[in-house]
N, C-alpha and C positions, 0 to 999 in steps of 0.2 A: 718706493722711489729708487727703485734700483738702475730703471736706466738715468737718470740725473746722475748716478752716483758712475757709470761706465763711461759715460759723456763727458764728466768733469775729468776723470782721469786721463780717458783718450785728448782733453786740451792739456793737460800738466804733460803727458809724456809726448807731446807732436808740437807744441810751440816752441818755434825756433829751430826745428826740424826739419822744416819743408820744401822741399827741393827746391834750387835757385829756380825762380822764371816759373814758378808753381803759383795755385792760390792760397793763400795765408790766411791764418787764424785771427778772424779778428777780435782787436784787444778790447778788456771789457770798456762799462761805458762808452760805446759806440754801437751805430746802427747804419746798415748801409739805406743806401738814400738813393735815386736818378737825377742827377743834377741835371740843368738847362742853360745855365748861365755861370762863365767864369772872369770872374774879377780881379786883376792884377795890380796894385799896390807896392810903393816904395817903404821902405822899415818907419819912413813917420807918417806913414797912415794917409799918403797923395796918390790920386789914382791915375792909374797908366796906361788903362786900357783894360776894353773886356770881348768876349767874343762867345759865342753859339758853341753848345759842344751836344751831342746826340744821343742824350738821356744815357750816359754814362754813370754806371752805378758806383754810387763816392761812398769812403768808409766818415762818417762824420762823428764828432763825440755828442754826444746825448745824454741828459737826467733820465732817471729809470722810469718817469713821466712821459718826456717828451720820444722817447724811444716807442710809446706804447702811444700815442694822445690819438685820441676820437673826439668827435663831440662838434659844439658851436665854439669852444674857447679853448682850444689845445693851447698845452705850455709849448714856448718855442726851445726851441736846440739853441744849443749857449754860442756857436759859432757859424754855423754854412745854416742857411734857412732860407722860406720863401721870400718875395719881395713883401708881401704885406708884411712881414716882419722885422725886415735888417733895414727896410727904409723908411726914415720917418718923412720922406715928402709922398707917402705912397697915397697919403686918403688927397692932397694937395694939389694932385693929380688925378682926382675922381676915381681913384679906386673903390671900389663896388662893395667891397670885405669889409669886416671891422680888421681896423689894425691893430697889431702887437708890438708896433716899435719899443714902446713904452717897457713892455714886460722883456726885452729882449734884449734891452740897453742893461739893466736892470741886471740882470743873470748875468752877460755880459761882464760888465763894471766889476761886480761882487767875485768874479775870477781873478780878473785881472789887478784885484789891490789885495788878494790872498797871496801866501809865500808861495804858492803853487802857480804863480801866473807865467803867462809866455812871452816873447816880444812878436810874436807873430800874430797874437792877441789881441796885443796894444794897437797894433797898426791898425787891425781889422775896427776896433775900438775907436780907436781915432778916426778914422773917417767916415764909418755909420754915423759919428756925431755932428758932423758935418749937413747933415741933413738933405743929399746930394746923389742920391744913388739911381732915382728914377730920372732925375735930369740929365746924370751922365751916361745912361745905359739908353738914353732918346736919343744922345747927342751922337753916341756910336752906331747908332741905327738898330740897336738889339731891342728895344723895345716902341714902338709907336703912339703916336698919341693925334688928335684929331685937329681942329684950328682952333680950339681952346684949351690947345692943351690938359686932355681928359683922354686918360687911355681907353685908345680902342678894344669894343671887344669883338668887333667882328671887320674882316678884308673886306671891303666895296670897292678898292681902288683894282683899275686893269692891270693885267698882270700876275705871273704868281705870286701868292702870298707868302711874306718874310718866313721865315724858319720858327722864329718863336709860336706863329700861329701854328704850325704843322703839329709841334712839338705839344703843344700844350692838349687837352682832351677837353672836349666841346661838351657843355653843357647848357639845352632848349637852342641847342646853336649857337651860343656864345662861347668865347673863349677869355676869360678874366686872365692879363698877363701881369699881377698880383700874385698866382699861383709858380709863376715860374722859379725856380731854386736856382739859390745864388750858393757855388764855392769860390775859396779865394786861394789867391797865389800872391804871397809878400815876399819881394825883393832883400833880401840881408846879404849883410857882407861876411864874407866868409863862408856865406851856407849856401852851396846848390842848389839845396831841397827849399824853393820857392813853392810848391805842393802844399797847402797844411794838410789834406788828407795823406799824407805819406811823411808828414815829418813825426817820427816817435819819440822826437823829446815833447813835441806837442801833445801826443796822443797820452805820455807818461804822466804829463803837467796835470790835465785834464782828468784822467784816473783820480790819479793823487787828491784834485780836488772836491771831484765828485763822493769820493769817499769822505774824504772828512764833515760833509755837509750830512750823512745819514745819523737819523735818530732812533730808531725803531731798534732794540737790542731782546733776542729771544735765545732758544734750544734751535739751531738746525736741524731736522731730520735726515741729513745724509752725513752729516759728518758726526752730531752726537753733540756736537759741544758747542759752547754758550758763545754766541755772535755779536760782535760791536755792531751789527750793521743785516737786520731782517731783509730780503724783500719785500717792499710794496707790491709790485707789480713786475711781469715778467714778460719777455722780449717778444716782439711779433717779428715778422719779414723770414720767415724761416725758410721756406718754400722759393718764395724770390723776392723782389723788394717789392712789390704790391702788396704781398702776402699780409691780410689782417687779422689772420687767425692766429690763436694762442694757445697752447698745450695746457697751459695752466692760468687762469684768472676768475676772481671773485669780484664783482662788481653790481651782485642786485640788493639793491638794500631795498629796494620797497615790494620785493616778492616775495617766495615762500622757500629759497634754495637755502638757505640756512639755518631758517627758524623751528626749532625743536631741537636743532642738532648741537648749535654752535651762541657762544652769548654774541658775537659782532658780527661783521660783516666783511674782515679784510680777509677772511683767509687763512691768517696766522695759526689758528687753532687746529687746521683742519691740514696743514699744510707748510709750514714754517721751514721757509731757504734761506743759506745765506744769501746776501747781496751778489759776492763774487763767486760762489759756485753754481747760481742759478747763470747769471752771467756767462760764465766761462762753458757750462753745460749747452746750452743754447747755441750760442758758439759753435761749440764744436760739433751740433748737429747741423748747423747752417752750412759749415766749411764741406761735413760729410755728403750732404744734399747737392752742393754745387758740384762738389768732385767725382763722385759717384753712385749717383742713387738711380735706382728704374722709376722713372717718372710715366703716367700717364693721366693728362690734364691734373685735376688737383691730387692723385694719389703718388704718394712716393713710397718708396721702397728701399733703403740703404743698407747695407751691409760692411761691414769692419771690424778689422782690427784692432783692440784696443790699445794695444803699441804703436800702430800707424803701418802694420808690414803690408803688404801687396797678399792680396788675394784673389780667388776663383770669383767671376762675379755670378751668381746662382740662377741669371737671368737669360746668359750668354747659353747659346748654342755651341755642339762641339766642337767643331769648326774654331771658330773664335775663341774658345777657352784654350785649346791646344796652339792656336797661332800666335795669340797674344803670351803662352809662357815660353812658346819659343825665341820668341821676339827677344826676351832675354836672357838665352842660352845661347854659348857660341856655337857656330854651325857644327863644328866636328860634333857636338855630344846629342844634334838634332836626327831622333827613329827615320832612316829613311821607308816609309812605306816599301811593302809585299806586295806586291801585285797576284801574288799567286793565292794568298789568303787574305781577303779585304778586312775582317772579322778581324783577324789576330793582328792587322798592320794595326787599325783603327786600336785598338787595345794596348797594344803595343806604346803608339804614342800616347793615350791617355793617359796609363800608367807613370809615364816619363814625365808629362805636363804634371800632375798632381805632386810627382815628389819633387820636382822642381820648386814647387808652397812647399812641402814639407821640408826641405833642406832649410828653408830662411822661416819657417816659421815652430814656435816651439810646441811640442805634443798639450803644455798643459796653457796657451794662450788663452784667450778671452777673444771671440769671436760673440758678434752682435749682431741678430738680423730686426729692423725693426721697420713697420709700415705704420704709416703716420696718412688719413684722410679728414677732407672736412666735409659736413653736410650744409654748414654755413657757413658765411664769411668771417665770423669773431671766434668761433669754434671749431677746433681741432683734436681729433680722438688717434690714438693710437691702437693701431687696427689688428698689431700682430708684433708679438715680441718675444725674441729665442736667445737663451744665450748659451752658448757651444763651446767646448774645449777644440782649439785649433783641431785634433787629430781626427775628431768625432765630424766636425762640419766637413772637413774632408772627404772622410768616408764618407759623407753621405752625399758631395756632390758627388765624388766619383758613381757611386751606383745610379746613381738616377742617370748619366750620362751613358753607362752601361747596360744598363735594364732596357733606355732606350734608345739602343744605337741601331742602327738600322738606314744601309743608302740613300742621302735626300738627293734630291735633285731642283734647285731652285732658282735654274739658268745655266746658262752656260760657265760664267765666270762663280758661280757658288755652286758645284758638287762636292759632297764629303761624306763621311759614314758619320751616322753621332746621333746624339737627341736633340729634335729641332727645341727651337727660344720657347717659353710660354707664351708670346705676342704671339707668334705666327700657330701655337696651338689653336688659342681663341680663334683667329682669322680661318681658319679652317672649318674647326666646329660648328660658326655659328655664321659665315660665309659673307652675303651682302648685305645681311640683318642685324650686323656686328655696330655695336655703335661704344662711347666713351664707358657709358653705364654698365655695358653688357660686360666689355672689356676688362675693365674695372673687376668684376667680380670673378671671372673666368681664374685671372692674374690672381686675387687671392684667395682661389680654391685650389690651385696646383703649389701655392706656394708652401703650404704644410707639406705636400709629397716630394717636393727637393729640400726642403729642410728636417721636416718628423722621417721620412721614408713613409707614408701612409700611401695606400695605395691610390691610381686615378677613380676619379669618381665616373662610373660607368656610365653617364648620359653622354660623358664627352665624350666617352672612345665612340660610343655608339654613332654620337651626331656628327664624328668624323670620317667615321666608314659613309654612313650613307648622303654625306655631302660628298666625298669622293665617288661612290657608285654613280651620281646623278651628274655625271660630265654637261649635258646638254649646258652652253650658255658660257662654256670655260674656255680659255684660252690654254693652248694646251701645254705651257710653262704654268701655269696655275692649276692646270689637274695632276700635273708631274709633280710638283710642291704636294699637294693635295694626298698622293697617293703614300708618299714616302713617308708625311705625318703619320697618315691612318695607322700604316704598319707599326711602326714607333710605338704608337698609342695601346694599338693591342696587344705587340709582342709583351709591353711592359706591363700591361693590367695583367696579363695570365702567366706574369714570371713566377711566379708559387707550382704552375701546375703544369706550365707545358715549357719547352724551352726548345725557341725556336731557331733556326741557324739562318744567316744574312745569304745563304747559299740554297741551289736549291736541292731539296731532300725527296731523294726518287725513293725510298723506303717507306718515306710518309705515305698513309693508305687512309688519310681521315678523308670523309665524303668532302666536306668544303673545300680542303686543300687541295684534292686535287677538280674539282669542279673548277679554281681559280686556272689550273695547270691547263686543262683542257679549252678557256677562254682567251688565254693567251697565246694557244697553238691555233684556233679559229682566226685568231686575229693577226697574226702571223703570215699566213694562207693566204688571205683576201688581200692583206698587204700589200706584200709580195704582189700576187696576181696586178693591183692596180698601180703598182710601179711598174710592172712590164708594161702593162697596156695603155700607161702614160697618164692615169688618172690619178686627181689629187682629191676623195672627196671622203668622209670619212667610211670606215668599215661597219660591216653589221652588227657583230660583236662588240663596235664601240658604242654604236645608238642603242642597240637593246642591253647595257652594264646594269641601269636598272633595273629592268626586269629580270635579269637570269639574273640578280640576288635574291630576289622575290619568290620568284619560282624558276628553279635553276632548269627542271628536267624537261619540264614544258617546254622552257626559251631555247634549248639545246634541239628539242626536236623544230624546232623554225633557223636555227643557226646553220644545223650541218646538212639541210640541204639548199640551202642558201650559197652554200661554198660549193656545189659544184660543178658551176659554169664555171667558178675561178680556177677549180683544180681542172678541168679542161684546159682552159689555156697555159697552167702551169706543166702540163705532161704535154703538152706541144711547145715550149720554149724554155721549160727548167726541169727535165725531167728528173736530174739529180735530187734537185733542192724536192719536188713531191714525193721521191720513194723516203727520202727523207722521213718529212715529216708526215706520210700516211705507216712509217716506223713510228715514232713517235706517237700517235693516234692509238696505236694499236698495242703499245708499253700501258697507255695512260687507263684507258676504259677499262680494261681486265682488273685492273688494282683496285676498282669500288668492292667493296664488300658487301656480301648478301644482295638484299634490296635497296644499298645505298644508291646505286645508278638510276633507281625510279623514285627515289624518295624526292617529292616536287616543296618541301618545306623551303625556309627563309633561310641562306645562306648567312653565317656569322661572319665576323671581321677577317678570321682566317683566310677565308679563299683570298682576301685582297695578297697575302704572304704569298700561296702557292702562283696567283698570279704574275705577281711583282717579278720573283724569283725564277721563274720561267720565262719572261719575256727579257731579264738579263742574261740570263742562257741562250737564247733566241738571237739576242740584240747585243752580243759584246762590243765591249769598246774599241774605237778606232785606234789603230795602229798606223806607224808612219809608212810601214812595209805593204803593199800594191797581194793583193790575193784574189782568187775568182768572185769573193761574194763580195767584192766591191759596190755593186749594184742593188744593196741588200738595203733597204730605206731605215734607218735610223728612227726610235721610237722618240 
């Protein structure tokens, strides 16, 4: 139970914490909810008016019942509910449902004559009794009803349909507006806060008296000691307010999930929480989920501090990790980039982003990473969970960002040095084939290797080299993304044995690396040549990428005599730029060793390095300053 026990903490040390104009911790005994309809009220309980609001998620108080309810007869919420509920003219009106007025007055009432009652209560109290609420919500035009007065459940009339039908979800085509949720706004003197979702003498009242209603008294397992007040049952909506999955519930009594193990059926035995720390843990994985989690469809992924400090998020690319901790450091203390060593700027400022977390956070913190999936809708498993001394998660982001940092290029307005996100890994690796499922799993096989350091799992780097080799079909901001991952992927899988530099390394004599050096000088060549001669279409070297990784020596002897009509017209209109690079040609091939220049095997991830690295040497960056190779076509 150890994350129940980091959760509960991280809610005792962040409530009341939370930055103004932030999201807030909700208090226990409540559950958020999507309202549809809001009901304004005077302090004795006379209505004044209501109006449409756009499935706005309300913080409502809740029994640890009705917080959780399923089934054909859920227990209602003591205060904001649907109409089948809070209105007893609803079946009077041919609502379709069984009603719950009855059970709702009831919970209600039994509030509101405890010491813990509200006046905001009473009012709402008082005029549910009234028996008036579908009549009054027809008569504002928020609800409809047909010429006998029987709510409709389907628009036939011209025109678009009211909002309450938009809002509501169609079921065989019908839409029962019985289902729509009602919060309220009561009028008092002296108090602004007409909201009861936002009044916390209310939200206080309602605690107070949820609490004194429990019976159930056991041993907590996270705190050790003896509780006025077990859970029953524990919070769903974790994920978001549909959310019906539960981390933790017992509910089969006529199956075989507890029998041999346990003498009942609640749980208790197997699992025994208090009331308020199952509560308040919940809670603060709900708040942590809204605020910062990596979500993809039902999987999520949070990460925190158990104080509540600001952290690295472990999902963020470099880019974004070092902009968001500049974001709050004053300009003077922000690395200004090296132009002359891209490697060391990039380094430079990582270093600087990192201790920027380490100034505000302490070496012996409590750092928590934890993945939370469902394979069904009532069930929720926690997929992956680490817990880290601040200095330790640290280091490990930093290295992972340095192992693989390496030039992306992912558009104009996103170039940086750094290690691209794990989303855009996936999207690479596994290309147009990529779907929620795939994604899904991709996300958490890299996430032991930014959190444990384990190393990448070598199908990926593989299946990103040669999804970047096979250009044909790419748009060429998407093989440039493409390329910069590959690199990333492989420098970091072979950091144990080779250490490669962001620059290019004319010493390097390996067969791949420089096979890669020699496809980027081909490609260079033919370029050139068809920016002179005014054509846009691509080069040979770029249609045949796949092949010459395949069989490089082979595809070299169809490449380089293929360049030389280009180099023709290059020694009649550039003569410089050809002595040039038939210099360069003539540095590159000498350096194979042995028989590496004929050896026709399957080029590894490498060359894409000596490639990359060569065609930035090739292709530097625009300057604002006017020079002869002006005319030099940008890769």
């Amino acid at each position: 139970m150890s994350w129940i026990q980091k959760l509960h903490e991280t809610y005792e040390q962040c409530k009341g914490r939370e930055p103004s104009g932030a999201i807030s911790l909700m208090p226990i005994s409540h559950t958020p909810q999507q309202a549809h309809i809001e009901i304004t009220l005077d302090a004795d309980g006379s209505f004044k008016g209501a109006k449409i609001v756009q499935k706005e998620e309300t913080i409502i108080p809740a029994t640890e019942k009705s917080a959780g309810r399923t089934g054909r007869a859920p227990p209602p919420h003591p205060l904001c509910d649907k109409v089948q509920y809070c209105a007893a003219d609803y079946s009077g009106h041919g609502g379709r449902k069984p009603a719950f007025f009855k059970e709702y007055e009831e919970q209600l009432s039994a509030w509101c004559m405890s010491e813990f009652s509200h006046p905001k209560a009473k009012a709402v109290l008082a005029y549910v009794k009234k028996g008036s609420v579908v009549a009054d919500l027809v008569a504002e035009k928020i609800l409809y009803t047909d010429a006998d007065g029987k709510l409709l459940t389907r628009w036939s009339s011209t025109g678009p349909s009211p909002d309450i039908f938009r809002l509501l979800t169609a079921k065989d085509g019908e839409r029962d507006q019985g289902d729509a949720f009602v919060r309220w706004h009561v009028r008092e003197a002296n108090n602004p806060c007409t909201a009861v979702w936002e009044d916390v003498a209310l939200q206080a009242a309602w605690a107070r008296f949820d609490a004194s209603t429990k019976v159930l008294r056991g041993v907590c397992m996270v705190t050790g000691e003896e509780q006025s007040a077990l859970a029953m049952s524990h919070p769903k909506r974790l994920r978001h307010a549909g959310d019906g999955a539960k981390l933790i519930s017992a509910n089969d009594a006529s199956g075989y999930t507890f029998r041999g193990r346990f003498t009942d059926d609640t749980g208790q035995q197997a699992c025994g929480l208090g009331y308020e720390i199952t509560q308040k843990a919940h809670n603060a994985l709900r708040w942590l989920i809204l605020r910062q989690a990596y979500r993809n469809e039902e999987q999520v992924i949070v990460t925190w501090a158990v104080a509540g400090k600001s952290i690295p998020d472990p999902f963020q690319d470099s880019l974004s990790l070092i902009l968001g901790s500049e974001a709050l450091m004053p300009e003077s203390e922000i690395e200004q980039p090296d132009i002359g060593d891209a490697g060391q700027a990039f380094g430079l400022r990582l270093k600087k982003a990192i201790a920027g977390y380490r100034a505000k956070l302490d070496p012996t913190e409590d750092i928590v990473v934890m993945g939370l999936d469902s394979a069904t809708p009532g069930r929720m498993a926690i997929t992956y969970y680490r817990e880290l001394q601040g200095s330790e998660f640290l280091d490990r982001i930093q290295n992972w960002h340095e192992q693989l940092a390496w030039p992306q290029n992912f558009g104009k307005e996103s170039r940086f040095i750094g290690a691209p996100a794990p989303r855009d890994i996936a999207e690479v690796a596994f290309g147009r084939r990529l779907d929620d499922k795939l994604r899904k799993a991709t996300v958490e096989r890299l996430l032991p290797c930014i959190i444990d350091g384990r190393s990448l799992p070598r199908d990926l780097v593989e299946s990103t080299v040669r999804h970047t080799c096979n250009r044909i079909g790419l748009e060429h901001w998407e093989w440039e993304k493409n390329l910069g991952i590959a690199c990333s992927l492989f420098k970091g899988f072979f950091k144990d044995k080779e250490t490669y530099q962001m620059t290019l390394e004319t010493e390097r004599t390996s067969r791949d690396y420089l096979y890669g050096r020699l496809l980027a000088i081909a490609e260079h060549i033919e370029g050139r040549a068809l920016y002179v001669g005014g054509e846009t279409r691509d080069t040979t070297a770029a249609k045949l990428m796949q092949r010459f990784a395949d069989r490089p020596a082979s595809t070299w002897r169809i490449i380089e005599p293929a360049l030389k009509p280009y180099m023709s017209r290059l020694r009649a209109k550039r003569p410089p730029f050809l002595r040039e690079m038939e210099k360069l040609l003539d540095e590159v091939i000498p350096s194979f060793q042995g028989d590496d220049f004929m050896d026709d095997s399957k080029l590894s991830g490498e060359f894409l390095l000596g490639y990359h690295c060569q065609r930035q040497v090739l292709n530097p960056p625009k300057t604002d300053k006017p020079s002869s190779n002006d005319d030099v076509p940008t890769e």
